[in-house]
VEXDREN-2710 file (C-alpha; in Angstrom, 1 decimal):
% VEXDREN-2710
k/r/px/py/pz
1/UNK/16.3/11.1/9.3
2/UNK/13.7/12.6/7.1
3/UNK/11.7/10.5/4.4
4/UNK/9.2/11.8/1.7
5/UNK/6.7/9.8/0.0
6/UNK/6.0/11.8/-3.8
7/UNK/2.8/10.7/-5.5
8/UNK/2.8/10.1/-9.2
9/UNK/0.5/13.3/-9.4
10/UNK/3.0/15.6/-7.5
11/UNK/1.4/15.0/-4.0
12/UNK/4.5/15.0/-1.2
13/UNK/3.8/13.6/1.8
14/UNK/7.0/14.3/4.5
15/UNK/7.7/12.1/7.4
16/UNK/10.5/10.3/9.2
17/UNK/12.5/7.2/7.7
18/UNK/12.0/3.9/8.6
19/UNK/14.2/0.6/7.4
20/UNK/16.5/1.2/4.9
21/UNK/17.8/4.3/4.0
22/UNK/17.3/5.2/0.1
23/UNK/14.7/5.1/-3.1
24/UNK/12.0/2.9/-3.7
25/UNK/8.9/3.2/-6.4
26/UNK/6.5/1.6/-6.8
27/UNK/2.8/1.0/-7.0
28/UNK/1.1/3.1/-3.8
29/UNK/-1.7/0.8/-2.0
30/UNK/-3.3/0.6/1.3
31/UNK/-4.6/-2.3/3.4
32/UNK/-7.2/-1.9/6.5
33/UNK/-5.6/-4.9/8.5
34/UNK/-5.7/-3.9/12.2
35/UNK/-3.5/-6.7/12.5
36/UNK/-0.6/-9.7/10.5
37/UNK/1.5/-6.8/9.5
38/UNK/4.1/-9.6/9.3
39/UNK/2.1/-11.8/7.3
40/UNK/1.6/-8.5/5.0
41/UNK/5.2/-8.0/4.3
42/UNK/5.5/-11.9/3.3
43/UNK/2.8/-12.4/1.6
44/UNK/4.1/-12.5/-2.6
45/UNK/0.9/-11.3/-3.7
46/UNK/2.6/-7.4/-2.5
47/UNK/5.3/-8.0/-4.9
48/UNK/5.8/-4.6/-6.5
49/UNK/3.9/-2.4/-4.2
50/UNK/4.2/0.2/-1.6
51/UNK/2.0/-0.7/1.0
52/UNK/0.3/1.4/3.6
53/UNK/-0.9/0.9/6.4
54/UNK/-4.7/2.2/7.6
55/UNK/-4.3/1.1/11.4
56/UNK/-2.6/4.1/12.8
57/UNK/0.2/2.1/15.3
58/UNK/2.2/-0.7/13.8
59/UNK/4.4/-3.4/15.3
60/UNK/3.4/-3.1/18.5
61/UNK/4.4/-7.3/18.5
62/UNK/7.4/-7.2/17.3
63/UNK/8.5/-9.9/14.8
64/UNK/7.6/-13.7/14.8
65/UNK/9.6/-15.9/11.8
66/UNK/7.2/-18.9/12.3
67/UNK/4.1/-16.5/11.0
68/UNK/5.7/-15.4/7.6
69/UNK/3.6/-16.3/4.8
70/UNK/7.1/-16.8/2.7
71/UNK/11.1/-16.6/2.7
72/UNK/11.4/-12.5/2.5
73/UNK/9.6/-9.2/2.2
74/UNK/8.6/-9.1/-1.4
75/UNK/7.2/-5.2/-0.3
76/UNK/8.5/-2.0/-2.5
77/UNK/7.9/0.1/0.4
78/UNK/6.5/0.4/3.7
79/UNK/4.4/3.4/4.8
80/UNK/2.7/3.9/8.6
81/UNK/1.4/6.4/10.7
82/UNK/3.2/5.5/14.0
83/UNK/5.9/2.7/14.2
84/UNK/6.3/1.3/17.8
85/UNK/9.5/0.9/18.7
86/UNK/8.9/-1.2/21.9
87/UNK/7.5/-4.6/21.0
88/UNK/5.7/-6.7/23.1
89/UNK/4.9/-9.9/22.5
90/UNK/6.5/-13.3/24.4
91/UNK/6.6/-14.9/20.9
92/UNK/8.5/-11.6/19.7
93/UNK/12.0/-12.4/18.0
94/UNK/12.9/-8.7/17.3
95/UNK/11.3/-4.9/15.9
96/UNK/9.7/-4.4/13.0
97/UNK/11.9/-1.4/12.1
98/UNK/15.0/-4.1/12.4
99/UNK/13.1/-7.0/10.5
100/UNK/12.6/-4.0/7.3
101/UNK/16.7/-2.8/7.6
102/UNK/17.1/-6.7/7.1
103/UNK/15.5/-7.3/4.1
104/UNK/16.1/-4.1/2.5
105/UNK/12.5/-2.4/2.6
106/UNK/12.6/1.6/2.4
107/UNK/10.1/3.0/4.5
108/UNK/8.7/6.1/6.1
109/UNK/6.6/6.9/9.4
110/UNK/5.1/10.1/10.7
111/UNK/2.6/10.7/7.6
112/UNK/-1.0/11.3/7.5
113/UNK/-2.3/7.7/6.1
114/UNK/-5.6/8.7/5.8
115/UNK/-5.3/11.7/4.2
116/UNK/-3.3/9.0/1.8
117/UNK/-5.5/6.8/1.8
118/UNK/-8.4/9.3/0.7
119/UNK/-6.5/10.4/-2.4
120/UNK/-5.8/6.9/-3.4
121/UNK/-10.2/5.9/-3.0
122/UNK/-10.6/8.9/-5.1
123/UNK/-8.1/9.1/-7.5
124/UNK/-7.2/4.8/-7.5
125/UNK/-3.6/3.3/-6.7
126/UNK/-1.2/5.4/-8.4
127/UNK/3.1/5.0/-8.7
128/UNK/4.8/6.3/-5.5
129/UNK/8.4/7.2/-4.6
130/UNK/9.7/7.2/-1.5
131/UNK/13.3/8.6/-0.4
132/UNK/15.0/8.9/2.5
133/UNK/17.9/10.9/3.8
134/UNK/17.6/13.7/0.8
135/UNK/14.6/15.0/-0.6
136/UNK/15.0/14.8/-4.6
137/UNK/13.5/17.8/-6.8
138/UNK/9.9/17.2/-7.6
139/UNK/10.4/17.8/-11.5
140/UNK/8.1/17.0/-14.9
141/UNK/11.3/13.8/-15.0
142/UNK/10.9/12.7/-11.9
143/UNK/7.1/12.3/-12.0
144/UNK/7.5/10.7/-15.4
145/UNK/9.7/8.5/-14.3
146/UNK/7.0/7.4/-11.3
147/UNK/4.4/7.3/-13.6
148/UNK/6.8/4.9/-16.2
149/UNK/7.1/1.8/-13.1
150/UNK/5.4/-0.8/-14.1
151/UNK/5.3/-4.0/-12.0
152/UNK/6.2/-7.2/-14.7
153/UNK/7.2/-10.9/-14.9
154/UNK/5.0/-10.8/-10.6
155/UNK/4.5/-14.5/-10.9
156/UNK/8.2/-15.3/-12.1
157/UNK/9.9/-13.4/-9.7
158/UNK/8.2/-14.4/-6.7
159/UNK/9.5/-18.3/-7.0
160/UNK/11.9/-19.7/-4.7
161/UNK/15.3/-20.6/-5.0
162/UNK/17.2/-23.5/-4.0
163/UNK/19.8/-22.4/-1.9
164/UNK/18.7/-19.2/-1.3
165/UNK/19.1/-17.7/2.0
166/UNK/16.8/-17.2/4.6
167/UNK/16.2/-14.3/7.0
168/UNK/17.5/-14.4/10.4
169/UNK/15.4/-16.9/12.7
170/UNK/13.7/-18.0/10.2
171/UNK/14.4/-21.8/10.1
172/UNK/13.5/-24.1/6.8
173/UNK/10.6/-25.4/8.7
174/UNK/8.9/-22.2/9.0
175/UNK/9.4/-21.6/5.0
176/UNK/8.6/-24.5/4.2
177/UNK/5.6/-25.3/6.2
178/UNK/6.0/-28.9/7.3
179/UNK/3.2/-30.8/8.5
180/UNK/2.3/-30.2/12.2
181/UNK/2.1/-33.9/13.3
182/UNK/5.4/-35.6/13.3
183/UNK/6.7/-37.5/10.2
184/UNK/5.3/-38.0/6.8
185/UNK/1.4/-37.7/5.6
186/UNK/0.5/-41.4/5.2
187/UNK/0.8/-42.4/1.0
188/UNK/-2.9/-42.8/0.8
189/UNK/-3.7/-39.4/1.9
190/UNK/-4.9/-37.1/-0.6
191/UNK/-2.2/-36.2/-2.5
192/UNK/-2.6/-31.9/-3.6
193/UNK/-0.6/-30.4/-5.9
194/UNK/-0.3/-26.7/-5.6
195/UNK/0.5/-24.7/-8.1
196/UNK/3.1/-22.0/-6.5
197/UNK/2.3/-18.6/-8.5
198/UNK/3.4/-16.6/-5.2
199/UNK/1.7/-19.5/-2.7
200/UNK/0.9/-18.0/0.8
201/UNK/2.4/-20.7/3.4
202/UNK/-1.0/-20.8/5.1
203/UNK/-2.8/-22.5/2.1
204/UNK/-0.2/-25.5/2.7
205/UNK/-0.5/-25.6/6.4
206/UNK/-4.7/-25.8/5.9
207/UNK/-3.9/-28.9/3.5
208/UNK/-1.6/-30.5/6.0
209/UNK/-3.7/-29.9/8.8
210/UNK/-6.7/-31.6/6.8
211/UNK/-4.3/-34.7/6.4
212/UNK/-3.1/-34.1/2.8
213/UNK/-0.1/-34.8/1.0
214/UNK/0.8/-31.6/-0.5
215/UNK/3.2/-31.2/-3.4
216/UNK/4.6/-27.9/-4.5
217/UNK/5.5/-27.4/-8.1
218/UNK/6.4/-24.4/-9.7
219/UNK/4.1/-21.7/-11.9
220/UNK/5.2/-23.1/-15.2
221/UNK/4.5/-26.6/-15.0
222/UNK/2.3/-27.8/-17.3
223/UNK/-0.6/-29.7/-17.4
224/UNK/0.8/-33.0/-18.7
225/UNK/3.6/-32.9/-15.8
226/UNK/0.4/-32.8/-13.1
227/UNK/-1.7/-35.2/-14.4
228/UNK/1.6/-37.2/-14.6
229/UNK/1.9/-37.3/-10.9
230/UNK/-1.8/-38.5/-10.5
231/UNK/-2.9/-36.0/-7.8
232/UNK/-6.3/-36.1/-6.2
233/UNK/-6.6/-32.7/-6.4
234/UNK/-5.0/-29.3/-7.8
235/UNK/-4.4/-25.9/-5.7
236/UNK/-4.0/-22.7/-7.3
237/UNK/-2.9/-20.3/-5.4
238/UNK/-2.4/-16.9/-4.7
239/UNK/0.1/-14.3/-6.1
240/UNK/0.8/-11.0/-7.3
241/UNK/0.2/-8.6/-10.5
242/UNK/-1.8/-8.7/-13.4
243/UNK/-4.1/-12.3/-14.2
244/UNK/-3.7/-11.8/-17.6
245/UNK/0.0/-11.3/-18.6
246/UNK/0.1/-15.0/-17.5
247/UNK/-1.0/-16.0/-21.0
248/UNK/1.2/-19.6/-20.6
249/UNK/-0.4/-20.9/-17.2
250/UNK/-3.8/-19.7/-18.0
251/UNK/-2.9/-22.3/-21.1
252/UNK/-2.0/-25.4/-18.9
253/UNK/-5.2/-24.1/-16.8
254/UNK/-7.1/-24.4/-19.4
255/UNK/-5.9/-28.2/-20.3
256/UNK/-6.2/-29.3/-16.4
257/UNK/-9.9/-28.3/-17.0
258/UNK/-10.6/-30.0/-20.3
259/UNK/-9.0/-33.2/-18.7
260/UNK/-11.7/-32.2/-16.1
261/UNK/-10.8/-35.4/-13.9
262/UNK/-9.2/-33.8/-11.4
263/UNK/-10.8/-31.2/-8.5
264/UNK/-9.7/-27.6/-8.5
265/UNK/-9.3/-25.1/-5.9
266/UNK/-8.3/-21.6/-7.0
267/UNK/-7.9/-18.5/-4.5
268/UNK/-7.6/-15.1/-5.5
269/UNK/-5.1/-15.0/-8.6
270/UNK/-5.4/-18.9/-9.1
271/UNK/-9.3/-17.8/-8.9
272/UNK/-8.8/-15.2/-11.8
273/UNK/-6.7/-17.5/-14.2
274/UNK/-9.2/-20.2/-13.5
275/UNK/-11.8/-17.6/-15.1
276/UNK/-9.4/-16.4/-17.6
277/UNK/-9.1/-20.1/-18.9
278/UNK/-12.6/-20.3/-18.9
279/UNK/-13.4/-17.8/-21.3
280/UNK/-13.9/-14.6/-18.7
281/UNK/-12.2/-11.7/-18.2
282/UNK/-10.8/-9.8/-16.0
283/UNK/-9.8/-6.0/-15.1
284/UNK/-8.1/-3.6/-13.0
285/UNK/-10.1/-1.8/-9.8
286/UNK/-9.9/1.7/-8.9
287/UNK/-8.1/0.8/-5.5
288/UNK/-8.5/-2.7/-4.9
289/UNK/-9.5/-4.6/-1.4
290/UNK/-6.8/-5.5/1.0
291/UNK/-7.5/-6.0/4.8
292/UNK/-9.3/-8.5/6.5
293/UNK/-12.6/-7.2/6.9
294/UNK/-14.7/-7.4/3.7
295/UNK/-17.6/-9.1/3.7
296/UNK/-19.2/-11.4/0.8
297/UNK/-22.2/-13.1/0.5
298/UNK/-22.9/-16.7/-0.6
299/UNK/-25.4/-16.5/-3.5
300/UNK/-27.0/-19.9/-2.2
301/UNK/-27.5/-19.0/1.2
302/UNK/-27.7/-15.4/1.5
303/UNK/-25.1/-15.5/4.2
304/UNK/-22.4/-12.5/4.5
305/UNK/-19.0/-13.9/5.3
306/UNK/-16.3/-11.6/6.7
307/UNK/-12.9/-11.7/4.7
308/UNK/-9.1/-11.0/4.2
309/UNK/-8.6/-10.0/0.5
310/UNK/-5.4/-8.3/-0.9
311/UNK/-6.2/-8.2/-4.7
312/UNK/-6.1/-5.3/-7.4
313/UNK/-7.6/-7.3/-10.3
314/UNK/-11.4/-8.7/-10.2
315/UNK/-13.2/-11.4/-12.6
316/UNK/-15.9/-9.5/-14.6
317/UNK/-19.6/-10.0/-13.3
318/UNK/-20.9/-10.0/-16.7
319/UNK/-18.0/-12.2/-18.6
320/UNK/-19.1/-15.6/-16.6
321/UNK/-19.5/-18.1/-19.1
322/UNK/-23.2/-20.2/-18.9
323/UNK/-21.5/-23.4/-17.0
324/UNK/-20.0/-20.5/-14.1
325/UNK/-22.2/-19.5/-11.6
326/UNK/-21.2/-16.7/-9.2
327/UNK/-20.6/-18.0/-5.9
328/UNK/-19.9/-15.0/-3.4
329/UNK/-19.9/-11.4/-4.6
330/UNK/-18.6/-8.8/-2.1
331/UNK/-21.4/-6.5/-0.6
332/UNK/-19.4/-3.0/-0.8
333/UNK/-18.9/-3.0/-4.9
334/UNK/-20.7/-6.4/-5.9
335/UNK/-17.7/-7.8/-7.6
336/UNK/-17.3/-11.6/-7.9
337/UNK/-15.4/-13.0/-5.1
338/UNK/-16.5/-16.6/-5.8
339/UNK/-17.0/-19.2/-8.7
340/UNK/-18.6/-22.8/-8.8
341/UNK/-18.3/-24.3/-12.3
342/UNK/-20.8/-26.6/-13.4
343/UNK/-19.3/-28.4/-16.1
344/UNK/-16.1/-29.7/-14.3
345/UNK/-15.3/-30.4/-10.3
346/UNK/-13.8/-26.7/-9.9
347/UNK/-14.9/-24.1/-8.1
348/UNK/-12.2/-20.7/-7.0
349/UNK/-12.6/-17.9/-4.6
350/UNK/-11.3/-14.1/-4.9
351/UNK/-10.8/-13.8/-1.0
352/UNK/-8.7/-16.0/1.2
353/UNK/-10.1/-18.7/3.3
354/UNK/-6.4/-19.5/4.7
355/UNK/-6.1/-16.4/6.3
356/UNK/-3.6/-15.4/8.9
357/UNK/-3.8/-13.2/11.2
358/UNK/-7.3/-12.7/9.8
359/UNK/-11.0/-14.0/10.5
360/UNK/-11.5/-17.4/9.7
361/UNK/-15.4/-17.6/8.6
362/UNK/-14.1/-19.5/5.5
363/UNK/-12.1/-21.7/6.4
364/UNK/-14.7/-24.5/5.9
365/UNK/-13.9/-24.3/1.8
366/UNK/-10.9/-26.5/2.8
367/UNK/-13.4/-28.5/4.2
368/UNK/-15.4/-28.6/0.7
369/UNK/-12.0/-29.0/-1.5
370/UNK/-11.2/-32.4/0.7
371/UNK/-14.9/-33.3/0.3
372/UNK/-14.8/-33.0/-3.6
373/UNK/-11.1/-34.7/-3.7
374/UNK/-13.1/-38.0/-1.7
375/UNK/-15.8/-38.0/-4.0
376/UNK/-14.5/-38.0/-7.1
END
């Protein structure tokens, strides 16, 4: 069946359809990941997005449930160059075109992704349409009607549900990311609450696996609630759209550090509400970075660390308030990717250091967020 990806500026890209058969919009982006497809199409942070991918073959492993990153797809749209249709993989559980029927993704194969991915580096994301089966009229309506998505309430929609069903082979445990040794963290581990805002299930397992007691608690608690519960130190994680239509967390942010007893770890959008409460700012890029292989340097040591990012929103260089010192920047564009605050025991980072399927060079932050939990 034919598919056809239209570009908010009139650009049609024809191909062949893949998952679901209809019509999707939403915002056109494109990761470099050579690999974690699956972990792609889990992770929240996507949430209103049509994502394309760079590497030319995809799903060449098939499907595994225990690496998804949440419940579902949270995906728009899918777009690659060359689907495999012949997994191989002994941990595979099915096909990639199967897993997108399932949850409902509307996809298309067969296109040229880096002609795609050139018009989006020049003219930055843009609104995308794909539609399967039936090629629609490329009229003035149309295209304003492209133009006119806009992705809102990200952090809202992206929460769980009790009761909510899971996809096929995908058992509670892999959702919810139980600890790998057997039984419950002992009562005088650290106890971590994390702040879910679109939480990758990788940032859990790196708590667990340090011996922490994690606690998940949803985007809108507030800052008495934590404290409440007496934690010995807060996550904020990841998640999707725009940092600053969360006016009422960056509030209870903002609180958590005045009370400025309790250690903070923020990654990538819990890194850019951390700023926001703060006092900086933050704003859209032309196209974002997503992939896992962006290096950063560490200001203190002058060592570049290669990175998995997927974020369309940065924290403005020049907006750091005097008690925020920039951390990492990334070498391509020198945009912040890190923050140590002086003032309070809180430091965030833009990239992730959980990554999965990605390179692991910063992993050892976890390292530094137990540290700070033991010291304080």
């Amino acid at each position: 069946m034919k598919a056809w990806l239209i570009l908010a500026d009139g650009t049609v890209f024809e191909g062949t359809s893949i998952g679901a058969v209809g019509t999707t919009i939403g915002e056109t982006v494109f990761t470099t990941g050579m690999t974690g497809y699956i972990e792609t199409l889990t992770d929240p942070s996507y949430y209103g997005q049509i994502v394309t991918q760079t590497f030319p073959l995809i799903g060449n492993y098939g499907v595994m449930p225990e690496d998804f990153e949440s419940k579902k797809s949270w995906v728009r749209g899918y777009i690659v160059r060359e689907l495999c249709e012949a997994p191989s993989n002994f941990r595979c559980a099915g096909s990639l075109n199967d897993f997108l029927k399932e949850q409902g993704v509307v996809g298309i194969c067969g296109i040229d992704t880096r002609a795609l991915t050139k018009r989006l580096r020049e003219s930055g994301v843009m609104n995308g349409m794909i539609v399967s089966g039936e090629c629609q009229e490329v009229s003035d309506k149309l295209l304003e009607e492209i133009k006119n998505y806009k992705i809102e309430k990200a952090v809202e929609s992206v929460q769980h549900s009790e009761g909510e069903s899971l996809p096929p082979g995908l058992s509670p445990q892999a959702v919810f990311a139980t600890p790998p040794s057997a039984g419950e963290s002992p009562r005088n581990a650290p106890h971590v609450i994390l702040y879910d805002f679109g939480a990758k299930l990788n940032i859990q397992r790196e708590l667990e696996k340090r011996g922490c007691r994690v606690t998940v608690v949803p985007y809108n608690s507030t800052a008495e609630q934590v404290i409440k519960q007496n934690p010995d130190g807060v996550m904020l994680s990841n998640g999707p759209g725009d940092p600053a239509d969360n006016v009422g967390v960056i509030e209870e942010i903002r609180k958590l550090c005045e009370y400025g007893k309790i250690p903070i770890f923020g990654i990538c959008l819990g890194h850019q509400m951390l700023a926001l409460a703060r006092g900086a700012k933050t704003s859209k890029l032309k196209y974002g970075h997503r992939g896992g292989n962006h290096p950063v340097k560490d200001t203190a040591t002058n060592r570049v660390y290669i990175t998995s990012q997927n974020h369309g929103y940065a924290v403005e260089n020049t907006s750091l308030p005097s008690f925020a010192k920039m951390s990492f920047f990334n070498v391509n564009d020198g945009t912040v990717e890190g923050v140590d605050y002086t003032d309070i025991p809180a430091f965030s980072v833009q990239f992730h250091p959980e990554a999965c399927g990605g390179p692991h060079d910063t992993n050892f932050l976890f390292d530094r967020f137990l540290k700070m939990m033991e010291e304080k």
